[in-house]
Backbone bond lengths (Angstrom), bond angles and torsions (degrees), N, CA, C in turn:
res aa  C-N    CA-C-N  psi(-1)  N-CA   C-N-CA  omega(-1)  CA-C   N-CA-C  phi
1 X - - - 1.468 - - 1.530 110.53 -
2 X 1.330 118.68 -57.92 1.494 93.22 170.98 1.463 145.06 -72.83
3 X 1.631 89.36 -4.63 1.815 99.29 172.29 1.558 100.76 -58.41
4 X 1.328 123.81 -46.19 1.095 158.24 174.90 1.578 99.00 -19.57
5 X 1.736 104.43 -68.03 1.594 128.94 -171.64 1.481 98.06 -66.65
6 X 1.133 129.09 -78.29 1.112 150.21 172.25 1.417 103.52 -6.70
7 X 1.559 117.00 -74.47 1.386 113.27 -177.42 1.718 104.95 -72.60
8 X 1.106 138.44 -29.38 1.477 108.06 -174.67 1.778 98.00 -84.42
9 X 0.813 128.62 1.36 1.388 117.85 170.75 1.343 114.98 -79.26
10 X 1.360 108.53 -27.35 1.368 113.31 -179.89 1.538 122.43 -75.88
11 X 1.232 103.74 -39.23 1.493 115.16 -177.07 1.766 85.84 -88.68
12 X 0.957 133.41 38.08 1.669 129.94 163.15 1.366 107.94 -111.80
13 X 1.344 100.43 -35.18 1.754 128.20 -161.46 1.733 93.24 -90.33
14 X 1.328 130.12 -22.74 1.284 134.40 -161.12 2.021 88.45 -103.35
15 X 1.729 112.39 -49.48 1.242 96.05 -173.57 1.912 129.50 -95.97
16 X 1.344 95.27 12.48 1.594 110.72 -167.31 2.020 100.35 -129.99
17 X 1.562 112.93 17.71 1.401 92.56 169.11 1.550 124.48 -61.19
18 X 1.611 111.78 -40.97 1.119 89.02 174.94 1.823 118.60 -144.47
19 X 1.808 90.77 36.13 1.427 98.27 141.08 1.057 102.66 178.24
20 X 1.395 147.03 -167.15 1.331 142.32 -126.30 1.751 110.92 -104.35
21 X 1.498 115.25 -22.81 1.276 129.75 159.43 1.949 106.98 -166.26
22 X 1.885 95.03 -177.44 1.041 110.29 -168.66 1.967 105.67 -59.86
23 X 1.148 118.46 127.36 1.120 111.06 141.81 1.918 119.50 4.69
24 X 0.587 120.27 -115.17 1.596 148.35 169.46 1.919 108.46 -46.75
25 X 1.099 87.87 39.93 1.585 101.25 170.72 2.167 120.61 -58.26
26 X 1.220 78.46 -6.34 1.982 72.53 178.26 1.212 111.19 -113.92
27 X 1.455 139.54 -4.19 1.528 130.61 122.12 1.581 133.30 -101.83
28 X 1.591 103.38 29.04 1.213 102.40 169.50 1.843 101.00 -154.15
29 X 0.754 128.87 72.11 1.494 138.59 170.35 1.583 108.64 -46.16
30 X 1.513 103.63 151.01 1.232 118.38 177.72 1.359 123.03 -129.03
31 X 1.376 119.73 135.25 2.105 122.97 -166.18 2.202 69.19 -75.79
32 X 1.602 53.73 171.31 2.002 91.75 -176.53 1.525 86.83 -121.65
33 X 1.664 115.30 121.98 1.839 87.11 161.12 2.283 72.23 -149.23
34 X 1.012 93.12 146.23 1.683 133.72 -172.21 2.052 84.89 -51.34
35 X 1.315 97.93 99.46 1.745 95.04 -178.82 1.932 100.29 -130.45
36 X 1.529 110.88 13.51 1.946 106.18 176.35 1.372 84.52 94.38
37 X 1.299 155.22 -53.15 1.578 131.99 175.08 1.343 137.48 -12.19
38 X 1.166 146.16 88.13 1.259 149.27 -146.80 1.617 109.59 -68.40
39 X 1.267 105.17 -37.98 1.477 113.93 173.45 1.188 113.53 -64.33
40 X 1.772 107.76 -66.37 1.084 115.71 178.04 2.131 128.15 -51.36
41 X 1.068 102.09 -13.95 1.313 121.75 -170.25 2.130 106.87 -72.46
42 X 1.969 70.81 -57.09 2.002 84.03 167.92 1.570 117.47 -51.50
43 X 1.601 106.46 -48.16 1.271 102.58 -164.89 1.923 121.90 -66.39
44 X 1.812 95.86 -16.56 1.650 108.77 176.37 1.666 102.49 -76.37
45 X 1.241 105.24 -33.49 1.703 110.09 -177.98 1.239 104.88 -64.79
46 X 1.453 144.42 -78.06 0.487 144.33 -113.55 2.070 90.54 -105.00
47 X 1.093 84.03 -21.09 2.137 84.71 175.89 1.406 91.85 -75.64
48 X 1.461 141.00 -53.36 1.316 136.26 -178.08 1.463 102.19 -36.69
49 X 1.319 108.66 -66.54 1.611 112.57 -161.59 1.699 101.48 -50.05
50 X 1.339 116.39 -42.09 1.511 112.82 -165.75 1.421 120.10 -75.64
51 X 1.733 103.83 -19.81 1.792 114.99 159.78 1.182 108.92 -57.61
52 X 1.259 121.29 -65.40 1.135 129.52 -177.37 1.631 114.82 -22.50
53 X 1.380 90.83 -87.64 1.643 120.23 159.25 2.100 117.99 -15.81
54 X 1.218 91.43 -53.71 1.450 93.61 179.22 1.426 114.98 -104.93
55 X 1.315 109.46 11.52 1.623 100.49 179.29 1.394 125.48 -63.93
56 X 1.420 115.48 -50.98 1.424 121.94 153.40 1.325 121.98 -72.35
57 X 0.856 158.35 41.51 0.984 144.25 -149.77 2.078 110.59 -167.13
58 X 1.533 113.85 72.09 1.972 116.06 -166.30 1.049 122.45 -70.44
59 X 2.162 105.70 17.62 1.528 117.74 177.88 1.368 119.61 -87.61
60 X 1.595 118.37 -23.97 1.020 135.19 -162.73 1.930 115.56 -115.17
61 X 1.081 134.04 114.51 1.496 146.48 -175.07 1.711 93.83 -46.71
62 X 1.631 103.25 115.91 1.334 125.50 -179.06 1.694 120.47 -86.80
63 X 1.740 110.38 8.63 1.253 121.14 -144.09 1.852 88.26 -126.13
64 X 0.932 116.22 -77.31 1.332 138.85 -174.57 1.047 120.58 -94.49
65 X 1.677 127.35 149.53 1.636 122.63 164.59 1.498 79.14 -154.02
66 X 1.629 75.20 178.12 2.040 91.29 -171.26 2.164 96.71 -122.78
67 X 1.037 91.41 132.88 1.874 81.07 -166.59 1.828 89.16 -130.56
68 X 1.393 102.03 136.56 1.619 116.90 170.12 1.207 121.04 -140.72
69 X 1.567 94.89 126.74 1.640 112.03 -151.93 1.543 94.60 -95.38
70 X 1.470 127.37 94.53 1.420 124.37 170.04 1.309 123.19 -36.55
71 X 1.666 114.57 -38.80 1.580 123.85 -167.84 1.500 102.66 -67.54
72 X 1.097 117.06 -34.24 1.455 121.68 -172.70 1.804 100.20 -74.84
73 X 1.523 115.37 131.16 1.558 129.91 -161.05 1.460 96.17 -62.22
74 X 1.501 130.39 155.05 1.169 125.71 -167.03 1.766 115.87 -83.49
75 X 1.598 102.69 -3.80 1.337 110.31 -164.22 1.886 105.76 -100.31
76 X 1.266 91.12 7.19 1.911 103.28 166.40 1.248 105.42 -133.63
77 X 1.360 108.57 175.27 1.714 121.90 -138.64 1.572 82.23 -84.84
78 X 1.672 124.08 135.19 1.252 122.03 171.82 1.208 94.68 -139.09
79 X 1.374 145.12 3.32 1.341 131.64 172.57 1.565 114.17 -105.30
80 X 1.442 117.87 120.16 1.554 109.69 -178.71 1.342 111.94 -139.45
81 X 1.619 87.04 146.93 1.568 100.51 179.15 1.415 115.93 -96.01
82 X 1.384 112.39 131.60 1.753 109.27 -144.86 1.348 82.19 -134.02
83 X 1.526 112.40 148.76 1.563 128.53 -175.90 1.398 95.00 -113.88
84 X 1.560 105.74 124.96 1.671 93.19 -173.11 1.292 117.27 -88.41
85 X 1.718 115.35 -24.77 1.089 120.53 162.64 1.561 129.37 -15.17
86 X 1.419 105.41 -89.40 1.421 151.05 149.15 1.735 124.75 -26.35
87 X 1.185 87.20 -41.19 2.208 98.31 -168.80 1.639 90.33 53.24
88 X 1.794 102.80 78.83 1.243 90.87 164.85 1.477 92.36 -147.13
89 X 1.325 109.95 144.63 1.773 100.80 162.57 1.514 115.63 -117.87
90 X 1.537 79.62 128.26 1.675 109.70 -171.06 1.440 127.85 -60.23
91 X 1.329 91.72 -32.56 1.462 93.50 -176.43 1.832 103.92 -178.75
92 X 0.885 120.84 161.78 2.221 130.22 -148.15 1.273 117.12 -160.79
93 X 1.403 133.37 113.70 0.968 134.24 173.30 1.786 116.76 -133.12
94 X 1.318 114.66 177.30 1.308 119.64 158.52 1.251 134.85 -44.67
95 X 1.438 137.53 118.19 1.849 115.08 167.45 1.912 92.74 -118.47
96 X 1.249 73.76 -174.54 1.863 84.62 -170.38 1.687 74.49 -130.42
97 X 2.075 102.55 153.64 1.200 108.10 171.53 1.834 99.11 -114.88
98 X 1.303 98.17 -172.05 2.175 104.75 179.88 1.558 91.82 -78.78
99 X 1.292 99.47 129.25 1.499 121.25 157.41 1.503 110.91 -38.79
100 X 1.223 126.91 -18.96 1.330 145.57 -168.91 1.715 106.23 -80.01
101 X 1.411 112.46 -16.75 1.439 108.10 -160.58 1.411 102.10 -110.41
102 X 1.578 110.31 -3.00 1.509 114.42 -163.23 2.012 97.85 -84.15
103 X 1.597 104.13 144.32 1.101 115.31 -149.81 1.969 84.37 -118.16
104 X 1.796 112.22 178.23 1.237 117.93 167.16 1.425 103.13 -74.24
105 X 1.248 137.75 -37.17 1.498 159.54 -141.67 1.539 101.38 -101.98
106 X 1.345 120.17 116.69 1.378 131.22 -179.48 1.789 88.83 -78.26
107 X 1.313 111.14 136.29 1.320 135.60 -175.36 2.104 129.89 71.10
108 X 1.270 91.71 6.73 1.407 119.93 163.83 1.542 139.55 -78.82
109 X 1.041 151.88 82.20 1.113 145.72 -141.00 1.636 97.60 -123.13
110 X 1.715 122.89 137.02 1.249 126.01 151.45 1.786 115.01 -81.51
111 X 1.108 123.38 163.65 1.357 152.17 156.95 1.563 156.79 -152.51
112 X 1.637 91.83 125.87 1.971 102.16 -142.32 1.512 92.69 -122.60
113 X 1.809 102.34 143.02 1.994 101.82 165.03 1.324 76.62 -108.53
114 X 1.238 142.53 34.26 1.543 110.30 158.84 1.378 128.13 -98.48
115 X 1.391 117.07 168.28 1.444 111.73 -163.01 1.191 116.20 -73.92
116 X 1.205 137.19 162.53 1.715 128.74 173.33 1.631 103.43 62.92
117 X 1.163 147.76 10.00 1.445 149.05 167.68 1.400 96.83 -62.66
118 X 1.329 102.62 -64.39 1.783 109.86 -176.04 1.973 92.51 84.64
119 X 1.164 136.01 20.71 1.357 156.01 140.37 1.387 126.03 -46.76
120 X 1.267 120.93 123.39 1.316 118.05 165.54 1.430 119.90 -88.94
121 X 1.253 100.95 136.65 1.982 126.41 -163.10 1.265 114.05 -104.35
122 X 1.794 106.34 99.89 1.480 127.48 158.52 1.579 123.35 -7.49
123 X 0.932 143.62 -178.58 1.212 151.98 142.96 1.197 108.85 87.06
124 X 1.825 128.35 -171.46 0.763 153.02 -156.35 1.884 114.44 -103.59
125 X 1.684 134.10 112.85 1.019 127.94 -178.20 1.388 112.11 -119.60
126 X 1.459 140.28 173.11 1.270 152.25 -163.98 1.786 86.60 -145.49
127 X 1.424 80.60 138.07 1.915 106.20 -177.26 0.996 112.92 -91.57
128 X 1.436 125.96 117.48 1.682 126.00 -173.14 1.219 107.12 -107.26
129 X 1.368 125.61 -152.10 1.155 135.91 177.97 1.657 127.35 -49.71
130 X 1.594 118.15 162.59 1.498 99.04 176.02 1.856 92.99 -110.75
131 X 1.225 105.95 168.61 1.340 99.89 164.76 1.970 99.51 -158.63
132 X 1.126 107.60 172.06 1.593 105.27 -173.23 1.502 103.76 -96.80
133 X 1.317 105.09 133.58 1.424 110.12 172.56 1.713 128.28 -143.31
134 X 1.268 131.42 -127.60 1.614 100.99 166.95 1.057 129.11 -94.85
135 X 1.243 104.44 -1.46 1.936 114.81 161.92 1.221 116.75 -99.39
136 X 1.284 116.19 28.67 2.052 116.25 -176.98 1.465 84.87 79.49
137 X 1.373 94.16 -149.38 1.564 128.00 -148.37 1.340 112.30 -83.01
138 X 1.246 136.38 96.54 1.395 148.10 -151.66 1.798 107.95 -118.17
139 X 1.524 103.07 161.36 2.058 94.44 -161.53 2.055 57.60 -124.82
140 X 1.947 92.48 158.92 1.451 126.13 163.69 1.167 93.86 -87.20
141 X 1.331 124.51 144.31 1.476 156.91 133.50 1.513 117.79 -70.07
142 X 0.999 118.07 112.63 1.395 140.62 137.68 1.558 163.27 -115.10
143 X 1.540 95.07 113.04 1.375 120.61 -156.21 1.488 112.53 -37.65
144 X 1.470 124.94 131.40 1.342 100.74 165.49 1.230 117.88 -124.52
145 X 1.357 131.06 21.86 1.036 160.86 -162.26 1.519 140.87 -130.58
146 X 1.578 142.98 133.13 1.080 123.41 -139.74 2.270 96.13 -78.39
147 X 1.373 98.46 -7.21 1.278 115.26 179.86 1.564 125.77 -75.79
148 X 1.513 109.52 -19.08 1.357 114.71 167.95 1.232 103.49 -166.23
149 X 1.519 112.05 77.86 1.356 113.50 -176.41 1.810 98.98 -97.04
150 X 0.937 114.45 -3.44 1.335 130.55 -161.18 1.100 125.40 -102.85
151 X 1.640 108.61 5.09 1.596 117.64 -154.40 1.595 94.68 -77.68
152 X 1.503 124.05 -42.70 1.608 135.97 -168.92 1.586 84.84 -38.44
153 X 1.480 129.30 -80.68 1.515 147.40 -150.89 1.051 102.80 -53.53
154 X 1.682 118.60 -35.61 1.575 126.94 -164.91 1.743 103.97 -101.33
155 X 1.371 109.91 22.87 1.340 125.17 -171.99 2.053 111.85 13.09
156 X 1.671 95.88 55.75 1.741 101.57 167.33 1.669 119.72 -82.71
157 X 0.874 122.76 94.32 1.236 150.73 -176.94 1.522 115.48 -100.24
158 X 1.498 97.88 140.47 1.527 106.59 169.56 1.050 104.47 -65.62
159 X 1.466 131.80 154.60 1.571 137.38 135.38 1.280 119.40 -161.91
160 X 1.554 125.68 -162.42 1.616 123.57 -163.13 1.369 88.52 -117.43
161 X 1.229 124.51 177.87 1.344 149.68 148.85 1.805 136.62 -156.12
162 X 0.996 87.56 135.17 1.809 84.84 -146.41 1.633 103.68 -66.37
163 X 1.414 103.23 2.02 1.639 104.63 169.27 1.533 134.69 -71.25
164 X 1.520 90.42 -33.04 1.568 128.54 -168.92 1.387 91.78 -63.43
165 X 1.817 123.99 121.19 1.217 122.63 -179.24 1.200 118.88 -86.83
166 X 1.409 143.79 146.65 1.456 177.13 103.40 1.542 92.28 47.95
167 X 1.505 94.80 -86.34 1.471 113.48 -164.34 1.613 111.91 -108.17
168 X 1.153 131.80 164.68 1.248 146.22 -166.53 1.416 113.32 -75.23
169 X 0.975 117.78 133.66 1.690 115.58 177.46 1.433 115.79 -145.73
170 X 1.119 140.88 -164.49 1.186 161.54 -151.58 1.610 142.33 -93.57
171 X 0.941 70.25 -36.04 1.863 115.10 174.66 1.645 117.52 -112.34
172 X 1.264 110.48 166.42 1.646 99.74 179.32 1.389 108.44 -121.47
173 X 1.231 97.60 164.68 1.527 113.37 -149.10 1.727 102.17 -90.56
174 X 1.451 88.12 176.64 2.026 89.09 178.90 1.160 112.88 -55.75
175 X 1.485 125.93 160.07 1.273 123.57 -173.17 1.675 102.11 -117.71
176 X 1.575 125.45 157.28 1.714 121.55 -167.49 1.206 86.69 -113.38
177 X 1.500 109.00 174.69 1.706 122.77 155.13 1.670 125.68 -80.30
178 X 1.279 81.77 48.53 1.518 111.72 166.70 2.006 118.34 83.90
179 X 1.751 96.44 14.78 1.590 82.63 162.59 0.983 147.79 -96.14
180 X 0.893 161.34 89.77 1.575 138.13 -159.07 1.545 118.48 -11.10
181 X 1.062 113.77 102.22 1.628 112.31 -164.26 1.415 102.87 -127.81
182 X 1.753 127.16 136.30 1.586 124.01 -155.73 1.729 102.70 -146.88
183 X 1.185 115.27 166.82 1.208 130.00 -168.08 1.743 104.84 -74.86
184 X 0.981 119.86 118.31 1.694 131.55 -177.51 1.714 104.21 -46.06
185 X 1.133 120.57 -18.37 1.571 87.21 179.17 1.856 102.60 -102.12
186 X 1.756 97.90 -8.88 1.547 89.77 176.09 1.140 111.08 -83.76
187 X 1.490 115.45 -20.08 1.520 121.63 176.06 2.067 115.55 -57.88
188 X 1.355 104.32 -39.74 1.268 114.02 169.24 1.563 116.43 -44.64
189 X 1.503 106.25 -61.81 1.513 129.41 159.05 1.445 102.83 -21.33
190 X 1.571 118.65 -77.22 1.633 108.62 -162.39 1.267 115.16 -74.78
191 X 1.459 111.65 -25.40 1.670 132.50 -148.02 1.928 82.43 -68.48
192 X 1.571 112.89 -55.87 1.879 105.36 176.37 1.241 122.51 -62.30
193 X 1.700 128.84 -7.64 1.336 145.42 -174.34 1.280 93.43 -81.07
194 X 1.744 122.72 -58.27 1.588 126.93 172.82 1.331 128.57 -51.45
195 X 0.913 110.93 -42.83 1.498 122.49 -175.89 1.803 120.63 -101.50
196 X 1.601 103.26 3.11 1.299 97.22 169.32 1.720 99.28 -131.73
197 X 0.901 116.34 45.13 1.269 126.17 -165.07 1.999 89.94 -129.75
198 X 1.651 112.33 131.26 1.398 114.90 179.56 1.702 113.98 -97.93
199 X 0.980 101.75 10.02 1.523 111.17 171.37 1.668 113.07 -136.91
200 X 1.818 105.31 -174.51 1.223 77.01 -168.27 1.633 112.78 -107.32
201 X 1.011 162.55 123.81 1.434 162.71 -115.02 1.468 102.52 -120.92
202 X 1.663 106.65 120.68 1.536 133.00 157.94 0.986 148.27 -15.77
203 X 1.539 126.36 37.69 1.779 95.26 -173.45 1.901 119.48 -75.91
204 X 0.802 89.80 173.92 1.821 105.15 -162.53 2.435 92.41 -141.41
205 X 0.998 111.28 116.17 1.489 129.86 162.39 1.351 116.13 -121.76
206 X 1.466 103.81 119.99 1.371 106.66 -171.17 1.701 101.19 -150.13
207 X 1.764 96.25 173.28 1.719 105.55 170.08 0.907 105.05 -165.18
């Protein structure tokens, strides 16, 4: 067993020196194994919490969740698709947060379930339905948490936006009225994760 530890720590320490995985995470995935990474540390926490969460529970997809690390700057990959099985993430892209959360303080973020905040909302949601709206084809959000129980009312929804950049850069990206909002070809990416998925699939927002 600890040869066991030993090597996935290593290949943690080999794929998170100096950021949380490879570049090119959707044909080359990376183990998660507990190496002092602060990011990386959240992302084991916070998959624990969501096992937990769905263990009992044959409503919710026991395989996959989608987890977004607010602390991480919006202009690198903070949204990931994590195999819970495995501790592997599958695949990472861009999100944009609510203009609502932006602070005077570079690395500061506010967070509101209230209406008109235009804030992005903490906690834990379940993926509902899609329906078409002014960004195409958009998934319901639902709150599960005393932190965004409100998202349905505050209509926070997944969707794409053709602003939302490709690849990672330097600077941070446009900001939404508080949905999780992602680059259209990564949106393609989850949009077949949603819809071919027989339960209903996890997101988790946190910092």
């Amino acid at each position: 067993m600890r040869n066991v530890i030993f090597v996935l720590t290593l290949i943690g320490m080999l794929f998170f020196s100096n950021k949380i995985s490879p570049k090119n995470t959707k044909n080359n995935p990376s183990v998660i194994a507990a190496s002092g990474d602060s990011i990386e540390e959240k992302l084991l926490s916070r998959a624990a919490i969501i096992k937990k969460f769905i263990a009992n529970n044959p409503n919710y997809n026991k395989e996959i969740v989608f987890l977004i690390d607010m602390k991480i700057s919006s202009g690198k990959n903070r949204f990931f698709v994590y195999d819970l099985k495995n501790n592997v993430i599958m695949d990472q892209g861009l999100v944009a947060h609510g203009i609502g959360s932006e602070t005077q303080t570079e690395g500061q973020m506010l967070f509101s379930n209230e209406a008109n905040s235009l804030c992005t909302s903490l906690g834990k949601y379940y993926i509902g339905s899609s329906y078409n709206g002014k960004f195409g084809k958009s998934y319901k959000l639902f709150g599960l948490d005393q932190t965004n129980n409100n998202a349905l009312s505050r209509n926070i929804v997944i969707h794409k936006y053709a602003k939302v950049p490709r690849e990672e850069q330097e600077t941070p990206i446009c900001k939404s009225f508080g949905c999780p909002m992602i680059n259209g070809e990564f949106y393609a990416r989850i949009e077949k994760l949603i819809d071919d998925s027989k339960s209903k699939i996890l997101l988790d927002i946190y910092y």
